[in-house]
C-alpha positions as CSV (number, residue, x, y, z in Angstrom):
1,X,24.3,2.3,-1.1
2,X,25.8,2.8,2.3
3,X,27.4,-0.1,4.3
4,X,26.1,-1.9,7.2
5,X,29.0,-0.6,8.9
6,X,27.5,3.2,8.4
7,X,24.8,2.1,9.7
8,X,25.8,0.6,12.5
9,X,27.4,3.7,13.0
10,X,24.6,6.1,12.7
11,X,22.6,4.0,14.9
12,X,25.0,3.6,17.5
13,X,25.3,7.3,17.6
14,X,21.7,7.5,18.4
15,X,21.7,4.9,20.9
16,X,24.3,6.8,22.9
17,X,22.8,10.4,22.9
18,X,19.7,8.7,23.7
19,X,17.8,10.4,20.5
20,X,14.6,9.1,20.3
21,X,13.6,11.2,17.6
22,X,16.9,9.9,15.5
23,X,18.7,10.5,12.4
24,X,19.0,7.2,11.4
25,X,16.1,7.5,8.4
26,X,17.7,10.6,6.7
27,X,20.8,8.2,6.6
28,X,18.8,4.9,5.3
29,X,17.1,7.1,2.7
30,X,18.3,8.5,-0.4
31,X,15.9,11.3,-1.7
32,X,15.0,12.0,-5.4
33,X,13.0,14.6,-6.7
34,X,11.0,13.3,-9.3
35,X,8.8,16.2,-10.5
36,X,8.6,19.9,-8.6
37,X,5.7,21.1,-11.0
38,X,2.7,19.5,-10.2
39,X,0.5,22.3,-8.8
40,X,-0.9,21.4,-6.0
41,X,1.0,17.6,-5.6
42,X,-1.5,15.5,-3.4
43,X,-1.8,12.0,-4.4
44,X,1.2,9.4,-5.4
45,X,1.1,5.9,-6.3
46,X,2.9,3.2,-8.1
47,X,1.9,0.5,-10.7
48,X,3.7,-0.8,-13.8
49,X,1.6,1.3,-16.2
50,X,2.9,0.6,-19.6
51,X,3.3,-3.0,-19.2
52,X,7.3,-3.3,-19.5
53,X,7.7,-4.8,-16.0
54,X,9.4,-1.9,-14.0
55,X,7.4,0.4,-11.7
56,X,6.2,3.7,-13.2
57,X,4.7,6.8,-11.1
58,X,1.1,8.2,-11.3
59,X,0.4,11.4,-8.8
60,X,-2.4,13.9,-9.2
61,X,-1.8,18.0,-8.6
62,X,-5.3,19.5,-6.8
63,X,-4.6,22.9,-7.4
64,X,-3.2,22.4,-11.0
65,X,-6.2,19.9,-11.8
66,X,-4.0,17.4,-13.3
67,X,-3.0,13.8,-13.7
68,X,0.3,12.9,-14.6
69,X,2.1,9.7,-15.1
70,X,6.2,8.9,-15.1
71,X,7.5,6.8,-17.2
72,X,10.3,4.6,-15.5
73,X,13.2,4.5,-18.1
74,X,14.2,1.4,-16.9
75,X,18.0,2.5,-16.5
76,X,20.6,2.6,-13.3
77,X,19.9,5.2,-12.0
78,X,16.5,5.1,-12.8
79,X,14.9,8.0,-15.3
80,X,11.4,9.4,-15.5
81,X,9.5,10.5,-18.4
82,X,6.7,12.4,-17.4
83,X,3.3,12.3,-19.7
84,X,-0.1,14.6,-18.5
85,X,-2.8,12.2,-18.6
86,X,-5.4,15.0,-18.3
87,X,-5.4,18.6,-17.3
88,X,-8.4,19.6,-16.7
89,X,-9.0,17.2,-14.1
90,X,-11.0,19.6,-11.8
91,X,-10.2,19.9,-7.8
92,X,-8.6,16.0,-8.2
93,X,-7.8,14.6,-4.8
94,X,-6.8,11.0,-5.0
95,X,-5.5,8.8,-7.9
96,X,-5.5,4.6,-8.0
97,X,-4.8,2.3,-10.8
98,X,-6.5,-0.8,-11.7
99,X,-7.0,-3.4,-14.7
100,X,-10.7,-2.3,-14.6
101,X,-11.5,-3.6,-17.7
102,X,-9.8,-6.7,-17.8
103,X,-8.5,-6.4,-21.0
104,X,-4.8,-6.7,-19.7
105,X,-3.0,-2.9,-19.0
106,X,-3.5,-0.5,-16.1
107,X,-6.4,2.3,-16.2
108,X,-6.4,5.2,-14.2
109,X,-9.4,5.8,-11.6
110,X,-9.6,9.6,-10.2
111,X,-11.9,11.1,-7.0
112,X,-12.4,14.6,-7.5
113,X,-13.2,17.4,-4.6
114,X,-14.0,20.6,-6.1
115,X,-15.6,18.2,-9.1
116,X,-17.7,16.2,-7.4
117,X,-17.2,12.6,-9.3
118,X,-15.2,10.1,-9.7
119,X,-13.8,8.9,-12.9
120,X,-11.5,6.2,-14.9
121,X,-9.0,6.9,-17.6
122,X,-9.3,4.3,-19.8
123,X,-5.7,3.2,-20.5
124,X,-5.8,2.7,-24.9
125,X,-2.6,1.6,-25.1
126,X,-0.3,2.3,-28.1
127,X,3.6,3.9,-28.0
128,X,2.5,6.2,-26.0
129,X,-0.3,5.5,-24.0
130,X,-3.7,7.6,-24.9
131,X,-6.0,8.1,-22.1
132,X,-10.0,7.9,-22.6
133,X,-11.9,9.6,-19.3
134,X,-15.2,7.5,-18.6
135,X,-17.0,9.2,-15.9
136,X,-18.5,6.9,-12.9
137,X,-20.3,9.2,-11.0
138,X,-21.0,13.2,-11.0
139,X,-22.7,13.6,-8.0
140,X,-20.5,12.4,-5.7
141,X,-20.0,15.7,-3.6
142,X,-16.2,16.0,-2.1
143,X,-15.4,12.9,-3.7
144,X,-12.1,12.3,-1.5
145,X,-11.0,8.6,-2.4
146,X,-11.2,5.9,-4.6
147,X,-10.0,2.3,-4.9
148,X,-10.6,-1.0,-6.6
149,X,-11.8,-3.8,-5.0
150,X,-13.8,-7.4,-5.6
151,X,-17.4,-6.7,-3.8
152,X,-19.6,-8.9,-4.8
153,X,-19.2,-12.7,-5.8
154,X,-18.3,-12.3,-9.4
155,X,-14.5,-11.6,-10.6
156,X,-15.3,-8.3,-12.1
157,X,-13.6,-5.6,-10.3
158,X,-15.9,-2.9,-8.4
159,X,-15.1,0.5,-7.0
160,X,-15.1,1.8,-3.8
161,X,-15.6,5.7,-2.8
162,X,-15.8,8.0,0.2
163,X,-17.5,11.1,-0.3
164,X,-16.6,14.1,2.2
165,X,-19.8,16.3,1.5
166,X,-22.2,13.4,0.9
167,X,-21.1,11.7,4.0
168,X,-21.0,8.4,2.4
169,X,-19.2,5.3,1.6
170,X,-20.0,4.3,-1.8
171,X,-19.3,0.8,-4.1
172,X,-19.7,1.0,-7.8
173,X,-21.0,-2.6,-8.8
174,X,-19.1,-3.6,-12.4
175,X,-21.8,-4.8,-14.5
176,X,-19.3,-5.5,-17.2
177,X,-20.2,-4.9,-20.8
178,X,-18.7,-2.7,-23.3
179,X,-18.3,0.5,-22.3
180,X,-18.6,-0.9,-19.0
181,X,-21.9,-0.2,-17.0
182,X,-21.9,0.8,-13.1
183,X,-24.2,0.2,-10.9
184,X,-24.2,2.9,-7.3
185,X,-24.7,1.4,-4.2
186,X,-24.9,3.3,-0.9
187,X,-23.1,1.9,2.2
188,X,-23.5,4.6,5.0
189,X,-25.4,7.6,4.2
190,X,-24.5,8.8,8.0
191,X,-20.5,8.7,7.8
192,X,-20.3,12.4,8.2
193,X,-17.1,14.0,6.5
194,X,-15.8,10.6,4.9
195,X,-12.5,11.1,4.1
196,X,-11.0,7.4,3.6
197,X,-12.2,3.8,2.4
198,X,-10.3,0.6,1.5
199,X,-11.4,-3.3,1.2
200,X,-10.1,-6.2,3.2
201,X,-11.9,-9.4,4.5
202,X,-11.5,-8.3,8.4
203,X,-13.4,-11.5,9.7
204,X,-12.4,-14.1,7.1
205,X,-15.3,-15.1,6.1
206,X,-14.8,-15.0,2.3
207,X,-16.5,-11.6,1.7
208,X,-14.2,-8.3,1.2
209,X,-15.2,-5.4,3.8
210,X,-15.4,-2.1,4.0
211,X,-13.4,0.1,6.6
212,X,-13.4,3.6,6.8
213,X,-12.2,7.1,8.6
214,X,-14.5,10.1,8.9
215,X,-12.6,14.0,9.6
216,X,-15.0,15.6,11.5
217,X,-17.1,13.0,13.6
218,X,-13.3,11.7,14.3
219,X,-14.3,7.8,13.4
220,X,-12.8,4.7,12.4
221,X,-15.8,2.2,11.0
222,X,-16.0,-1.3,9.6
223,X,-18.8,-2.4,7.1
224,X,-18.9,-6.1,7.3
225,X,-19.6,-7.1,3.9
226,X,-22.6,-10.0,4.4
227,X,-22.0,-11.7,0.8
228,X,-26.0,-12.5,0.3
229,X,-27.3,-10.6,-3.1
230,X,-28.1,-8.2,-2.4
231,X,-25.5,-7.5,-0.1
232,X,-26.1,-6.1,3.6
233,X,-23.6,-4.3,5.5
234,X,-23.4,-4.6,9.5
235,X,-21.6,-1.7,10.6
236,X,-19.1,-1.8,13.7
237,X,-17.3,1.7,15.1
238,X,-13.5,0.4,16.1
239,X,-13.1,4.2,17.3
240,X,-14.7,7.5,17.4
241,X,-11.8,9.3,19.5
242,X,-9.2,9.9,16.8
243,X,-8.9,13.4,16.4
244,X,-9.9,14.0,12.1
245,X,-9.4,10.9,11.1
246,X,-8.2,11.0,7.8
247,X,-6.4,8.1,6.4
248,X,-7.0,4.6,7.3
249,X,-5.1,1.3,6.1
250,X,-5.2,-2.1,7.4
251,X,-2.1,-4.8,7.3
252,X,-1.4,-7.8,9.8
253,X,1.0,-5.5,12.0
254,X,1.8,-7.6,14.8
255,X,1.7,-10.8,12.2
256,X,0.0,-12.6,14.0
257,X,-2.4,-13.7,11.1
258,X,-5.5,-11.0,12.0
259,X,-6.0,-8.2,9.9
260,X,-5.5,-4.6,12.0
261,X,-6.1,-1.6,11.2
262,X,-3.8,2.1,11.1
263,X,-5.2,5.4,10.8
264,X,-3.8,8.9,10.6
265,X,-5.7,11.7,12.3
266,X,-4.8,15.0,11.2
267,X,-6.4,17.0,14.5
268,X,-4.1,17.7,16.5
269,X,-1.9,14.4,14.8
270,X,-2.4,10.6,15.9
271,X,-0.7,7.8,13.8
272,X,-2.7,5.0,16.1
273,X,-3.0,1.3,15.1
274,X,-5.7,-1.3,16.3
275,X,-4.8,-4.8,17.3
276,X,-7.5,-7.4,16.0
277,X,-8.1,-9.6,19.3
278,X,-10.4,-11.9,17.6
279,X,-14.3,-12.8,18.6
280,X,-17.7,-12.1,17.4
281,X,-18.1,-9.2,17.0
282,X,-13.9,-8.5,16.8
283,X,-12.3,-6.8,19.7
284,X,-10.3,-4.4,19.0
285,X,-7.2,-2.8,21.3
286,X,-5.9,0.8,20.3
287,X,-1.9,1.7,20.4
288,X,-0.9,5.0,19.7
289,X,2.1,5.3,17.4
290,X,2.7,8.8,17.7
291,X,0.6,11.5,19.2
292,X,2.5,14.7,18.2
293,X,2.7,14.5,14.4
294,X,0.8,18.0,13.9
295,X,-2.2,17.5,10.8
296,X,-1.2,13.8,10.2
297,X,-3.0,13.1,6.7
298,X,-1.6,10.0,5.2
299,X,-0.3,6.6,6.6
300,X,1.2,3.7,5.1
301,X,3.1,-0.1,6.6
302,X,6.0,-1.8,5.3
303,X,9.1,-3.9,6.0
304,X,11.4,-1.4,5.7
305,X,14.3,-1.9,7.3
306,X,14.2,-6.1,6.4
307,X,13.9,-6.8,9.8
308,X,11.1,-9.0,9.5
309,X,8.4,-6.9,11.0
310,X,6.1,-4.4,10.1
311,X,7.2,-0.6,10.2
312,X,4.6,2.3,9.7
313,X,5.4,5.8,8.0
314,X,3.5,8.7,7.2
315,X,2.9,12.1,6.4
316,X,2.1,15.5,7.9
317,X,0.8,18.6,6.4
318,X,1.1,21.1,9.8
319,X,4.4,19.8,10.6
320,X,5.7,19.5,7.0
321,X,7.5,16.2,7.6
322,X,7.6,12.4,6.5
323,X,8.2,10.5,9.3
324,X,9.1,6.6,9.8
325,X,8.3,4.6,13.1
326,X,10.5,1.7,13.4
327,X,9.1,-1.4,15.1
328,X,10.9,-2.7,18.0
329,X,9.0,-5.2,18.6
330,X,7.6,-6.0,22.4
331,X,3.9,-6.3,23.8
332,X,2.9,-3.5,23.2
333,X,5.2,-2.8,20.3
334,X,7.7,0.0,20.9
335,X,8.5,2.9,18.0
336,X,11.4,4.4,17.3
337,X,10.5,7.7,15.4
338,X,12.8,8.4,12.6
339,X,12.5,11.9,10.5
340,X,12.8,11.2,6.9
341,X,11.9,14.7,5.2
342,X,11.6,18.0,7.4
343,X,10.4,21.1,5.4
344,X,8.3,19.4,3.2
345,X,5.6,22.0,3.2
346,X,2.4,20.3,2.3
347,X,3.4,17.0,3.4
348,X,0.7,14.6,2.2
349,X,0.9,10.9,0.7
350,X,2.8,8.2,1.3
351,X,3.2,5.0,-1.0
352,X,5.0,2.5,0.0
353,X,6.5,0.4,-3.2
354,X,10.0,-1.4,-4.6
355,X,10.7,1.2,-7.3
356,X,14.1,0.0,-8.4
357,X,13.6,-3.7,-7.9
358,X,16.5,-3.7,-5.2
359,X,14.4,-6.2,-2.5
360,X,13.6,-3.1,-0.3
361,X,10.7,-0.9,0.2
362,X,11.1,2.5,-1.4
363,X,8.6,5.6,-0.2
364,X,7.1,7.8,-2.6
365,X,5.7,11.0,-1.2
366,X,4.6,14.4,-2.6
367,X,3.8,17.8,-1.0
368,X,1.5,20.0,-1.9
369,X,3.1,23.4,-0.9
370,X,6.6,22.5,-2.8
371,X,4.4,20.9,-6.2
372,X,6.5,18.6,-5.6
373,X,6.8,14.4,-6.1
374,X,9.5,12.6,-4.0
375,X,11.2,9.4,-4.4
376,X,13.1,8.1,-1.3
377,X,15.1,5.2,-2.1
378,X,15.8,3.0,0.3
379,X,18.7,1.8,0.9
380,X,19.0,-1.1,3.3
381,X,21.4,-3.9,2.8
382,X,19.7,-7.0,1.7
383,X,21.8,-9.1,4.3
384,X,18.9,-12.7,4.4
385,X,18.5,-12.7,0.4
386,X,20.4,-11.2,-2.1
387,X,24.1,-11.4,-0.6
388,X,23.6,-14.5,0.9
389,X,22.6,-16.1,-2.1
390,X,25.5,-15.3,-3.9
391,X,27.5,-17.6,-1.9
392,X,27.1,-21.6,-2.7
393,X,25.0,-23.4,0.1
394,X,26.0,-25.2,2.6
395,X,22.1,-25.8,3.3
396,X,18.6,-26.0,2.2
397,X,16.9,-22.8,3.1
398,X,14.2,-20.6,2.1
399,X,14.2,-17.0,2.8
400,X,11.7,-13.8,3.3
401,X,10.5,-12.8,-0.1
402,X,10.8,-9.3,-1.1
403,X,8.9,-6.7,-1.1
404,X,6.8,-8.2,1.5
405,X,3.9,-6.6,1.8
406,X,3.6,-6.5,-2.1
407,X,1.3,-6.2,-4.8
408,X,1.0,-7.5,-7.2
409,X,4.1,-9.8,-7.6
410,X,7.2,-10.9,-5.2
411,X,10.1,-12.5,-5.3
412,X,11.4,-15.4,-3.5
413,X,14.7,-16.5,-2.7
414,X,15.8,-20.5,-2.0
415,X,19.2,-22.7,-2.0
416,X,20.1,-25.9,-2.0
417,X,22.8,-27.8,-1.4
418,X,23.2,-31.0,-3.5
419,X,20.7,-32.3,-6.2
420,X,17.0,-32.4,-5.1
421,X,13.4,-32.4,-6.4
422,X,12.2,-29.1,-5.3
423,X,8.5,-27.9,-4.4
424,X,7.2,-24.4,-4.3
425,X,3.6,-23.9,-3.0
426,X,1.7,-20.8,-2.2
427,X,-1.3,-21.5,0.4
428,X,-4.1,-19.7,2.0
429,X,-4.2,-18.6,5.9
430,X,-6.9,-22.1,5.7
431,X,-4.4,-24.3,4.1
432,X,-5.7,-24.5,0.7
433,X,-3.1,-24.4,-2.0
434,X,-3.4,-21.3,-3.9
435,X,0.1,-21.9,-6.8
436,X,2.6,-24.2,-7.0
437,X,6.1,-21.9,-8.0
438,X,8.4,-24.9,-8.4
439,X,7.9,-28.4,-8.9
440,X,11.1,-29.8,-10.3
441,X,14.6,-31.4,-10.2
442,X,17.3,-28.7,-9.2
443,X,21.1,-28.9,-9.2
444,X,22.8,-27.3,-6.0
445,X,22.6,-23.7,-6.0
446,X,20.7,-20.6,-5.1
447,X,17.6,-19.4,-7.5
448,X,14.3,-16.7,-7.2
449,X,11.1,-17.3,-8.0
450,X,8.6,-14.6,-8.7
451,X,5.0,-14.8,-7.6
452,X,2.0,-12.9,-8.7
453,X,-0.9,-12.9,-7.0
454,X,-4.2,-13.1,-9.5
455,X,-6.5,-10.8,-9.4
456,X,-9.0,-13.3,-7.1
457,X,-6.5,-13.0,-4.2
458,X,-7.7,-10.6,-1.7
459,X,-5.4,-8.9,0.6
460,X,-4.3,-11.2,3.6
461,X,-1.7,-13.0,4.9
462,X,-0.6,-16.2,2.5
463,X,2.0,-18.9,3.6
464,X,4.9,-20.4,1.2
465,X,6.7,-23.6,1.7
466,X,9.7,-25.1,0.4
467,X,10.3,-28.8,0.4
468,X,13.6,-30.4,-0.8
469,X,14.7,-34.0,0.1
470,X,13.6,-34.2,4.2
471,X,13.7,-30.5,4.2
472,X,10.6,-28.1,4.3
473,X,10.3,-24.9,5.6
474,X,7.7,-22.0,5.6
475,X,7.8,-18.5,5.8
476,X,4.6,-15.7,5.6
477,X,4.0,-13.6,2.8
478,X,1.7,-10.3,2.7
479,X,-0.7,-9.2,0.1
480,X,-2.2,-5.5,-0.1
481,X,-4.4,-4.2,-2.7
C-alpha cells in the first residue's frame, strides 16, 4: 500500500511536466497475474461463487473454448484456485453469473460465437462445485453477450442476449419450473452486428430497459421496456456516429440522479459517454472521453480513486492497453487519462469489483494475445472511512459507503459521539423506504453496516440516511447489475 505522500508525489510530478497522459495509474495500481493459460482470455467477471463471502473470479478463453472459475482462498495476500467449469465450451465470448434458479448459489450463463447459443451452468453445489450445462438457445448465430435481468413483472430472473449474426437483441422469459423453461422473445430483428446489451430502467417508470451497441451500423439504441403483457418495446437511437460500437454500460456519471449511458467503439477508438438531460422522449448530450484509444472493446465506471465521483476505464485491443480516465469534474467534465497496462496484447474486458474487501475498486482485466487474466489492485488510501473511523468521534457523521457503485452488497461507515438511538434507512430515488440497517440504541463510537440489495432492486441510484439525536445526514449510494 503506498502512502498518500507517494502519491502526492507522483501526481505532483505530473502536474509539473504537464503530462496529460500521466503515470499516476501504474503507481495507484498494483498488478497480479492471476492465470496466463486461458487460451484465448476474453471475458472476466467477479461474483462470490462458492458462497463463503469473498469474491472469486469467472473468465472464459475463446480460442481455448473454456470456462474457468478461481477460487479466492480467502488469505492476505489473496490465493486463487483455479477449477475448469467446462472445456468444450465452443467459440465462448462472454461469461455472467446469476442466482438463475433461485435456489440460493451462483450459476454460470455463457454466450457463444463460433457456437451459436447461449447457455447456463447450473451451479450443483457440493465441496467442490459440479457444474450442469442447460442450454437456452442454439440458434442464436454470433451470440456475443449475455446478462441477467428482471423483464417482465414477476421476480423470476430473465435473460438478455445480443446476437452479432442474427442482428438481434434477445430476452429469455423465465417460466420457472423444474428444469427451468424459457421462453424467446425477439426485441430488434434490425440491430445489425449486435455486439452489446444490458438492463436499466432509463425513464423510471418501473419497467427495466433495454440499451444496446451495434459494431457495424456504429449505434447506440434504447428499447424502452412498455411493462403491458405482452410487453412492447419503443425503440430510441441515442447515436449512430460511434465508430463499431462495441461495448455499452450505463451508470449516473455526472450523479445527478439520471441514468447515462458509456460506450466503447472499437473503430478507430471512442470511449464517449451520454448525459441524460431529461424529457419525453430523453435528450441526450454526447462527451467524448477519449478519441484515440485504437480498437476500444470494453468499458466500465467506478469510484476509483474515492474522490466521490465517477471514473471510467477501459480496454483496447489495437493499442494493447488498459486505460483509466480520471474525473475532474467541471461542465463538461474534464479527464485525465491515466495508463494502467501497456503491452497487454489483446486487451479486452474490464470489471470493475472490490476483490480484497479493502473499500476500493479493484480492476480485473484479461487479454487475449497474452492468455492471460489480470488482477489490478487498487490501492488508494481510504482517507473518509476506514482511517477515520479508527479515531473516537468528536461528531455524528455518516460517510460514503464502499464500493460504491456495488453489487450486490456495501458497506457503510457511521460515528457517534455520545449515547444515541440510531436509524439506518435505505430509500428509493421516489422516497420510499427500501431497508432499515440500524434501528437501535448505540454507545459512542464508530461501526459498519453492510447492505445487500435484494434481488427486486434494479440498478439506480438509492439514498441512505443516518439519524442520531438532532443529527441526520444523507449520502447516495449506486447499484449495478
Amino acid at each position: 500500500m503506498k502512502s498518500n505522500k507517494n502519491f502526492a508525489i507522483l501526481l505532483l510530478i505530473a502536474i509539473v511536466l504537464s503530462i496529460r497522459h500521466s503515470v499516476m495509474a501504474q503507481g495507484l495500481f498494483i498488478q497480479h497475474t492471476v492465470d496466463d493459460s486461458l487460451i484465448g482470455a476474453c471475458s472476466v467477471c467477479s461474483y462470490d461463487l462458492d458462497g463463503d463471502g469473498d469474491f472469486d473470479i469467472l473468465a472464459a478463453g475463446n480460442s481455448g473454448n473454456q470456462i474457468a472459475w478461481w477460487k479466492n482462498n480467502g488469505n492476505v495476500p489473496i490465493s486463487f484456485s483455479k477449477y475448469t467449469i467446462d472445456s468444450n465450451a465452443s467459440g465462448i465470448i462472454f461469461v455472467d453469473a446469476a442466482d438463475v434458479d433461485n435456489d440460493g448459489d451462483m450459476d454460470v450463463l455463457g454466450a457463444s460465437w463460433q457456437g451459436n447459443e447461449v447457455a447456463i451452468w447450473k451451479n450443483e453445489a457440493g465441496g467442490l462445485i459440479s457444474w450442469k450445462k442447460i442450454i437456452v438457445d442454439d440458434s442464436i448465430t454470433q451470440a456475443h453477450e449475455i446478462h441477467t435481468a428482471y423483464i417482465d413483472a414477476d421476480s423470476l430472473l430473465d435473460i438478455i442476449a445480443a446476437s452479432g449474426g442474427n442482428n438481434q437483441i434477445v430476452w429469455y422469459r423465465n417460466g420457472g419450473g423444474n428444469p427451468i423453461t424459457w421462453e424467446k422473445n425477439i426485441v430488434d430483428n434490425q440491430f445489425n452486428g449486435a455486439r452489446s446489451v444490458v438492463s436499466f430502467d432509463i425513464n423510471k417508470d418501473g419497467h427495466n430497459d433495454l440499451i444496446g451497441a451495434a459494431l457495424p451500423i456504429n449505434q447506440v439504441s434504447i428499447w424502452f421496456n412498455s411493462g403491458n403483457n405482452p410487453i412492447q418495446w419503443s425503440k430510441q437511437i441515442v447515436d449512430n456516429t460511434i465508430g463499431g460500437a462495441h461495448w455499452v454500460n450505463v451508470i449516473d456519471l455526472d450523479i445527478d440522479n439520471d441514468a447515462d449511458i458509456i460506450a466503447a467503439g472499437a473503430i478507430p477508438g471512442v470511449i464517449a459517454w451520454w448525459r441524460n438531460d431529461g424529457g419525453n422522449p430523453i435528450h441526450w448530450t454526447k462527451q467524448i472521453i477519449s478519441s484515440g484509444f485504437s480498437g476500444a472493446l470494453s468499458v466500465a465506471a467506478a469510484d476509483l480513486d474515492l474522490d466521490n465521483d465517477i471514473d471510467v476505464c477501459g480496454a483496447a485491443v489495437n493499442a494493447n492497453r488498459v486505460t483509466f480516465w480520471k474525473n475532474e469534474g467541471n461542465t463538461p467534465i474534464l479527464w485525465t487519462q491515466n495508463m494502467i497496462l501497456s503491452n497487454y496484447m489483446g486487451s479486452w474486458p474490464v470489471f470493475g469489483i472490490d476483490l480484497d474487501d479493502d473499500g476500493d475498486i479493484d480492476i480485473l482485466t484479461a487479454a487475449s494475445s497474452l492468455n492471460k487474466v489480470t488482477w489490478l489492485e487498487n490501492t488508494t488510501i481510504i482517507s473518509n472511512t476506514k482511517e477515520e473511523i479508527q479515531n473516537v468521534p468528536d461528531k455524528s457523521s455518516i460517510f460514503q459507503n464502499y464500493p460504491n457503485p456495488f453489487n450486490p452488497s456495501t458497506t457503510i461507515c457511521y460515528a457517534i459521539p455520545e449515547v444515541s438511538f440510531a436509524k439506518i434507512k435505505v430509500y428509493d430515488i421516489l422516497g420510499n423506504e427500501i431497508s432499515t440497517l440500524v434501528d437501535e440504541e448505540k454507545e459512542a463510537g464508530t461501526y459498519e453496516v453492510e447492505f445487500s440489495a435484494s434481488n427486486e432492486l434494479t440498478s439506480g441510484v438509492y439514498f441512505y440516511r443516518l439519524q442520531a439525536g438532532s443529527f441526520s445526514q444523507s449520502k447516495k449510494l449506486v447499484l449495478i447489475r
